[in-house]
C-alpha angles and dihedrals in degrees: 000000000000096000079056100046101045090034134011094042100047093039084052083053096054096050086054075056108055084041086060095054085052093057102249093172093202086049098043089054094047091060111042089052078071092057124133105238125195088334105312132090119247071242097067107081109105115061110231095255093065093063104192134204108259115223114174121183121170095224130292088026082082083091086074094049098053104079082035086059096051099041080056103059086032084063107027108021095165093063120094114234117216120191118191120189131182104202117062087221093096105031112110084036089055087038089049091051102104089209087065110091093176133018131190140145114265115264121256102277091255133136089239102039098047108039080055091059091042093049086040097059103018092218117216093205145346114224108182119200109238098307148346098118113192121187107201090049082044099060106039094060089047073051098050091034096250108159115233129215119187105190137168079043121174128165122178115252093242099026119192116264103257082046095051089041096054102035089046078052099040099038098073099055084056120099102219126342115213113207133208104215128013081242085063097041092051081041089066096037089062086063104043128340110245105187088206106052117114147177111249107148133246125310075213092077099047087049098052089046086054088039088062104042094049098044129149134258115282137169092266094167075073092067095050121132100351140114103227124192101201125201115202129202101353143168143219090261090057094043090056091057098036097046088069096025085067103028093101105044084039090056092042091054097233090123149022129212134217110188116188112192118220088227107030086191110152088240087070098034102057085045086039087061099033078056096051091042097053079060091060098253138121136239137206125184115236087224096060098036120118082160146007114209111126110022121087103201118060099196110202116211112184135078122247104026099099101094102053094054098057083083090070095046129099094187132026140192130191127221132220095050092095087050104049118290125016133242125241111301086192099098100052095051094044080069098052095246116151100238140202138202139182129242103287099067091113087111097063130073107196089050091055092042098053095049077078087060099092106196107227113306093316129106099258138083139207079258104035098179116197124198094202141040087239091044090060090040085062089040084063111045090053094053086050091061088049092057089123085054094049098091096051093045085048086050084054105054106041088055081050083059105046090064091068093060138099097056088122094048084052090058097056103049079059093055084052103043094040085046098032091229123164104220117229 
């Protein structure tokens, strides 16, 4: 720890800083978010005798925090919610989350620094979203007696070498560490053998199934009466494969397709219809859509919309997984729809776990991965054949689903056992 304190941590600190003089625009904003202004720190916004819970999430780990947020106020609403961050990535979304009472980037991980914050706001407790362990925030807590919960947890079974050094170094000044998988579980203990690590699921879950109940209003009279394949998130790379793998079920009029571009800029969506035009085929925008009869491919451009029309879907498939690395497939199977990727899924967990989940006695699962557009052509046109078979496949998956949730209802009854607290 002091080799760590007096060297490793400040000389982190004044390559930021160099980074900063260069003109690194993510790194200058993360720094001056830690600025001293007119005297306080940006730390120094709940009175001590508030005592918050602490949640600290690096940046787009923030999406496991969210069903955790709101359990929390649902269960102790008296009690003052504080999120630190460290990148700047995820600040006005953070600010903008009605749980969160206070906001503020995470203190350079510094014995100073921290053990201020820490005196200042008398934590009850630190919960930390899947990663991001700091050890100088790690073992000040273990110093002013702050239990720690690391959840939503996952290691590789064979993690790198400066991975396995820190975490076999960082594990044991943690409380309690809630793991996704027992993969995961038996993945720490390898390490180091935390006799209270254990396997409690993903908060992610818990999120997407929230994300779909309270969507948005959409033009739903657009989505009547038809069978819709909808690709979600995808890239130049995935519409080049998908445009031919549906033609034929698209002409024949078997099915309908929605494809929401990662980046809707106007750039990909004028190539985006050239490309669907040169199959033969015809486009609407769902901005400019009253009605959708005769063509056979909704665009959607606008952001944020994705998630409220899987609902409407029968089929999904996921881009990014013909560019390099695809994009959550949890949405889509919250939703029950049977889903595809491309080669490159291997990112992601969920899109590797549900290709176990045979659907029925048929060839496809609830993840049916392709290596080739052709490959996914063929894909399509057989499930296509199976469409009497697609509500009982959907009734099959979600309840495939619902057996990853609650993690976030397992967090908080820690919060209430470790606290002693009685929920509302």
């Amino acid at each position: 720890m002091t080799l760590y304190r007096w060297i490793v941590a400040p000389l982190a600190i004044l390559l930021t800083g160099l980074f900063y003089l260069f003109g690194h625009k993510k790194i200058r904003a993360g720094l001056n978010m830690r600025k001293t202004q007119n005297g306080k720190s940006p730390w120094s916004g709940i009175s001590k005798n508030e005592r918050p819970i602490w949640l600290h999430c690096s940046s787009g780990e923030f999406e496991y925090a969210k069903s955790v947020l709101r359990q929390l106020k649902t269960s102790f609403p008296e009690i003052p919610i504080y999120v630190t961050y460290f990148s700047p990535t995820y600040r006005k979304a953070i600010e903008k989350t009605p749980e969160v009472d206070r906001s503020g980037p995470l203190p350079w991980d510094l014995p100073g620094p921290i053990s201020q914050f820490i005196k200042n706001h008398q934590p009850l407790c630190l919960l930390i979203a899947r990663t991001d362990l700091w050890p100088e925030v790690l073992s000040q807590c273990k110093r002013f007696e702050v239990p720690t919960l690391l959840f939503s947890a996952t290691l590789q079974k064979r993690p790198k070498f400066f991975d396995k050094l820190v975490k076999s170094w960082l594990f044991p000044l943690l409380t309690n560490i809630f793991c996704v998988a027992p993969e995961d579980q038996e993945n720490i203990q390898s390490l180091w053998s935390h006799p209270k690590a254990m396997v409690s699921g993903d908060t992610r879950y818990d999120q997407a199934l929230f994300r779909i109940q309270n969507s948005q209003p959409v033009k739903a009279n657009l989505f009547e009466q038809k069978s819709i394949l909808i690709a979600g998130s995808t890239w130049k790379q995935d519409e080049i494969a998908l445009i031919p793998g549906t033609e034929i079920s698209l002409k024949n009029g078997e099915l309908h397709m929605i494809i929401a571009p990662h980046e809707p800029t106007e750039e990909h969506l004028h190539q985006l219809e050239q490309r669907i035009h040169a199959d033969g085929l015809h486009s609407l925008r769902y901005s400019h859509a009253e009605q959708w009869r005769d063509e056979e491919i909704l665009i959607i451009d606008r952001v944020g919309l994705l998630a409220d029309l899987y609902p409407f879907a029968q089929i999904a498939f996921i881009g990014g997984s013909f560019k390099g690395s695809v994009h959550s497939v949890m949405e889509a199977l919250v939703t029950g729809c049977p889903t595809f990727v491309g080669p490159c899924h291997s990112n992601n967990r969920e899109a590797i776990e549900f290709q176990k989940v045979n659907l029925g006695s048929s060839q496809f699962s609830a993840v049916t991965a392709t290596h080739s557009g052709p490959e996914l052509r063929e894909k399509i046109e057989q499930i296509v054949l199976e469409k009497n078979n697609w509500p009982q496949w959907r009734n099959q998956i979600r309840q495939e689903v619902e057996k990853k949730l609650g993690a976030s209802e397992k967090v908080v009854q820690w919060v209430e056992t470790t606290l002693s607290l009685t929920p509302r």
